[in-house]
N, C-alpha and C positions, 0 to 999 in steps of 0.2 A: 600525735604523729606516729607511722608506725614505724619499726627501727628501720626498715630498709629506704624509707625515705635520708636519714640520715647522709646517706654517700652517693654522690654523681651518678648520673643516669647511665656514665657508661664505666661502672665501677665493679667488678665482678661480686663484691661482697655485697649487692642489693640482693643477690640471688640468695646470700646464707640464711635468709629470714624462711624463706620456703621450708614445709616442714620434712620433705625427702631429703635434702639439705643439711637441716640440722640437725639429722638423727646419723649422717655422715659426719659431719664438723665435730657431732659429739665421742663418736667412737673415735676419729683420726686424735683427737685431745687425750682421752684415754691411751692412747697409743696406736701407731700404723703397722702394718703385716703383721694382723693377729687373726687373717683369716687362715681356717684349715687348708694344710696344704696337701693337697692329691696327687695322685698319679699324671702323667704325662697325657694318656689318652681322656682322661676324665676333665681334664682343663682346656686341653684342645676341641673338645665338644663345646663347652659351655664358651669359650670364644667365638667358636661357628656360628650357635646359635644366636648370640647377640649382633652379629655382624651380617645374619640373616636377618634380623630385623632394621638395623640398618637401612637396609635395601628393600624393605617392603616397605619402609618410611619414603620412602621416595616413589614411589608405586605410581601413584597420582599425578604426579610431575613433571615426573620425569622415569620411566620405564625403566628398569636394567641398572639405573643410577644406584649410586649408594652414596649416604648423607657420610659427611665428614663427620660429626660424633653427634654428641647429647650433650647440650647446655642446662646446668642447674636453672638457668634464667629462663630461657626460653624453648627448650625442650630440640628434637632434632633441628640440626644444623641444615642448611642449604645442601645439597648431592656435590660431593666433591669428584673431579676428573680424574684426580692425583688416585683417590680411593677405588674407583672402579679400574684404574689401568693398574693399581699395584695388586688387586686381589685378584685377581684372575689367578696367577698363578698359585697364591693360594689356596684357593676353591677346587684347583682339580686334580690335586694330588690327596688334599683332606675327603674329597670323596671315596676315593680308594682306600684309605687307611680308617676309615670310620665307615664303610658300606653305606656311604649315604649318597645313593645314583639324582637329589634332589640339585647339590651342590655341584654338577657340571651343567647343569639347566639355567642353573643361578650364572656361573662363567659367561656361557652362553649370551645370560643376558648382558653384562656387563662390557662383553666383546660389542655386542649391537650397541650397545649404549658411546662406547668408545669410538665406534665407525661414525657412527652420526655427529661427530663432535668435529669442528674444520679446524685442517691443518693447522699447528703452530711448534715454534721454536719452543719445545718441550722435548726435556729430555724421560720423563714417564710416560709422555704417550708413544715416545719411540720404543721403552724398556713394554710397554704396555700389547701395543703391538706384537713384539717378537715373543709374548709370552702366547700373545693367539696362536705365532705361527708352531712355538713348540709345544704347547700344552691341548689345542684346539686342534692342531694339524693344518691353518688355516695357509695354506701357499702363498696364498694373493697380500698376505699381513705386510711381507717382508717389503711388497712394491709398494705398499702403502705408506709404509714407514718411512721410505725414500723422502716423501714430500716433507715431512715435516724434520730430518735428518738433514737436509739440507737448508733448512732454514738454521737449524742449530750450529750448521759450521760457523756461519758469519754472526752469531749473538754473541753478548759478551759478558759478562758476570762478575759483581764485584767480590762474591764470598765464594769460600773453597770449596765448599760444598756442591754450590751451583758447579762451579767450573771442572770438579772431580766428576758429578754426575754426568753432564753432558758430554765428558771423555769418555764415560762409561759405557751410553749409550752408545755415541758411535763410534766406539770397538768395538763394540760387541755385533754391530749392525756392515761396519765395514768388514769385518771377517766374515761374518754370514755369506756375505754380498762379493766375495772379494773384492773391493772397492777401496784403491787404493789413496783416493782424494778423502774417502771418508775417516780409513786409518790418520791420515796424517792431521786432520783437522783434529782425529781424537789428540792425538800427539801434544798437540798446542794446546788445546783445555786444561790435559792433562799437567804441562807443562807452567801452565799460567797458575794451577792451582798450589803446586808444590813454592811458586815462589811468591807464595805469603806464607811458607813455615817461615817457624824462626830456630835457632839453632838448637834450642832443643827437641825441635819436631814438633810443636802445639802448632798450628794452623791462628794464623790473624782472622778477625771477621768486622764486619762493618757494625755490631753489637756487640759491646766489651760488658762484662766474660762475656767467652762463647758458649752456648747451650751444648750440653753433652748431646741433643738431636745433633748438632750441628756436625759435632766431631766424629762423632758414628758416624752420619751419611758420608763424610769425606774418607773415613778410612773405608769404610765397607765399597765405596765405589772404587778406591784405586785397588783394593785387593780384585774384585773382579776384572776391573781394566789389567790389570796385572796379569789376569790367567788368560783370558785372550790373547792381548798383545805377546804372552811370553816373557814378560819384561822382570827378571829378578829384584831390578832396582825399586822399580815401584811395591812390588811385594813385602820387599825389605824395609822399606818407608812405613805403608800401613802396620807391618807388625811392632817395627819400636811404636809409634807411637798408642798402638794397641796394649803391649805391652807396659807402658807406661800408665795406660788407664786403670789397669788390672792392678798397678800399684796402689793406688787411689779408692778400688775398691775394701769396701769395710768386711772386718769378720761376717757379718752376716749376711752382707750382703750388699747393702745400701752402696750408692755413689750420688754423690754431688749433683745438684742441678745444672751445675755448670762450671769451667775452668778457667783460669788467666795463664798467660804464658807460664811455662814452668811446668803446665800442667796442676797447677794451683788450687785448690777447691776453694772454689767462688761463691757459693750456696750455701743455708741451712736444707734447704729443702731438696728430697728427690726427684729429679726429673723420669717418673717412669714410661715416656714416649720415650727417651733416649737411653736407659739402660735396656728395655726391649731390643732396641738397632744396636745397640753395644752386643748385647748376648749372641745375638747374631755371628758379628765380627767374629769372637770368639769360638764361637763355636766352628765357623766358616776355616777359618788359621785352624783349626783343629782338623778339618778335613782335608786340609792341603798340607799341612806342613805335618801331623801326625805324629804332634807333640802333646803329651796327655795335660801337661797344665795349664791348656788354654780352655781344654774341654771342663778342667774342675774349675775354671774363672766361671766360665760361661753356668755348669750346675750351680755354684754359689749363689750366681745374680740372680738364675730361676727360680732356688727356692725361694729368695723374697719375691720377689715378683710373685708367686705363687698365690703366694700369704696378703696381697692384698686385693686379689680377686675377691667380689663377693657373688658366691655362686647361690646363694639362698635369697629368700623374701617374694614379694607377691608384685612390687614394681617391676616389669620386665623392660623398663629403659635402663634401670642402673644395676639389675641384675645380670650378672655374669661379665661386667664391662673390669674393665679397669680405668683408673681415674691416669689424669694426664700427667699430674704430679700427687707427692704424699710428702706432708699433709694435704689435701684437698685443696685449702684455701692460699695456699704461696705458689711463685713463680707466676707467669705470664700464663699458663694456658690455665688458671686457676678455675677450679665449680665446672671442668668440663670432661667429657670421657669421647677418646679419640679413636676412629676407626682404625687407623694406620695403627696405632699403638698393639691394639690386638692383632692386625695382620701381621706384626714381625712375634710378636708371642707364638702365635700359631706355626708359624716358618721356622722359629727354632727348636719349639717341641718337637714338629717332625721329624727337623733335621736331627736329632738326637733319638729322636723314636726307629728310626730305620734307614738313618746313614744316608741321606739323600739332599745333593743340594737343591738349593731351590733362590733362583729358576731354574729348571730340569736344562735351560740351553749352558747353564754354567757347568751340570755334567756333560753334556756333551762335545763343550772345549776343552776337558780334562781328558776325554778320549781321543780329540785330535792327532 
């Protein structure tokens, strides 16, 4: 029998018998972030380029799509929505800063791909959108967005997350638009989301602990919601509990897969989709509030982050990606490398490479 028979057909650990696999499994046992770590622009390519491949995985399928990651099991994942509406706006500013005129073709396509997809109560096809309309120039995005903007008023959400993002979206969509039904709808999202903190600010979720993806997305949406609507109080939210993660983080870097109230590390393992969206944060409060130790939280988390890129070797599914957690084989998204993951890597490199936020429309609320 061979060993991968040993575990359930839908067991992530049938994938570790794979020999790309176990020559991963063996190095993360040896120990994790011990790859070389480079320079900003040098990592920020080699994320491009795997997140170009991504998208030429989907070539066949689906056009302009981009696959949600790379499974040890079964190799690229199905084209995710989420992935083609979040990277547009990454694509068109990493063209500029890397002269690669290839990467606004690829936007391009990912805008078409996103147009042909019907309306729905989604708040990244609304955030998706408004990135056509700033990064593409596209006019007509903003009307478009309309349709599924207002499906999102009337949805309803049981995790913070969901309920922060969908606030996010339409504030950001109702001030566009000045559209005062959509501000207010953001209001309540936003409002629904803050009452599941508990009183020391950790956010409740319908999965206990909560994934540090999970905490990141909720504070990174109300700080944007924050800069739109104007609103101190929400700003002030996301940074304690920002704040508080940044406690949590290790000398070198590492955080937790996950927290319990308290703020609590709930994990052996690191969740690196969610310290990516964390570095973010950090860096993000670094650009608005213009306090240097949010910017050395956010370098800390980079360098490790850094260090477990594997930018060598002759696979070009698993080279240049980064894995979803480390070690490889713990937590939930275990033996997978996630697209998104590398789109917030890339988005905080920049932002630190030449001071820009991203989405380009969140500078341009700061200039309002």
């Amino acid at each position: 029998m061979k060993p991968a028979a040993w575990f359930p057909d839908d067991s992530p650990f049938r994938a570790a018998w794979r020999p790309v696999a176990m020559r991963w499994v063996m190095q993360d046992i040896a120990g994790v972030a011990r790859q070389p770590e480079q320079d900003h622009r040098t990592h920020l390519r080699a994320s491009l380029e795997w997140l170009c491949r991504a998208q030429d995985a989907c070539f066949a399928s689906d056009k302009g799509s981009v696959a949600s990651g790379w499974s040890f099991r079964s190799g690229w994942l199905p084209p995710s929505p989420d992935a083609a509406a979040g990277l547009i706006e990454t694509f068109v500013p990493a063209a500029d800063y890397l002269v690669w005129p290839e990467l606004k073709d690829r936007a391009h396509a990912m805008h078409a791909a996103l147009l042909s997809q019907p309306d729905a109560a989604s708040a990244r096809r609304v955030l998706g959108l408004i990135a056509g309309h700033a990064h593409l120039d596209r006019s007509d995005d903003l009307q478009r967005a309309m349709a599924s903007a207002r499906l999102l008023c009337d949805a309803s959400y049981d995790t913070a997350a969901q309920r922060a993002e969908a606030g996010r979206a339409l504030a950001v969509l109702g001030t566009l638009r000045g559209d005062a039904g959509l501000v207010e709808a953001a209001r309540r999202h936003l409002a629904d989301a803050l009452a599941l903190q508990t009183p020391c600010g950790w956010f409740w979720d319908t999965r206990l602990p909560v994934s540090t993806t999970a905490l990141a997305a909720t504070l990174r949406s109300l700080i944007e919601a924050a800069v739109w609507l104007d609103d101190p109080m929400l700003l002030q939210t996301a940074s304690r509990g920002a704040r508080d993660l940044s406690r949590q983080l290790q000398t070198d870097g590492r955080l937790a897969g996950a927290h319990d109230d308290g703020w609590t590390p709930a994990s052996s393992h690191v969740c690196i989709a969610g310290l990516t969206r964390m570095s973010c944060v950090w860096m993000r409060l670094a650009q608005i509030e213009g306090a240097k130790t949010w910017r050395d939280t956010a370098w800390r988390a980079l360098a490790w982050i850094k260090r477990n890129q594997r930018t060598r070797g002759d696979d070009l599914a698993v080279r240049d990606a980064l894995p979803s957690t480390a070690p490889i084989w713990a937590g939930p998204a275990a033996f997978q490398l996630d697209a998104l993951t590398l789109k917030y890597f890339a988005d905080v490199l920049m932002m630190d490479m030449v001071g820009i936020a991203i989405p380009r429309a969140a500078q341009k609320a700061e200039s309002l």
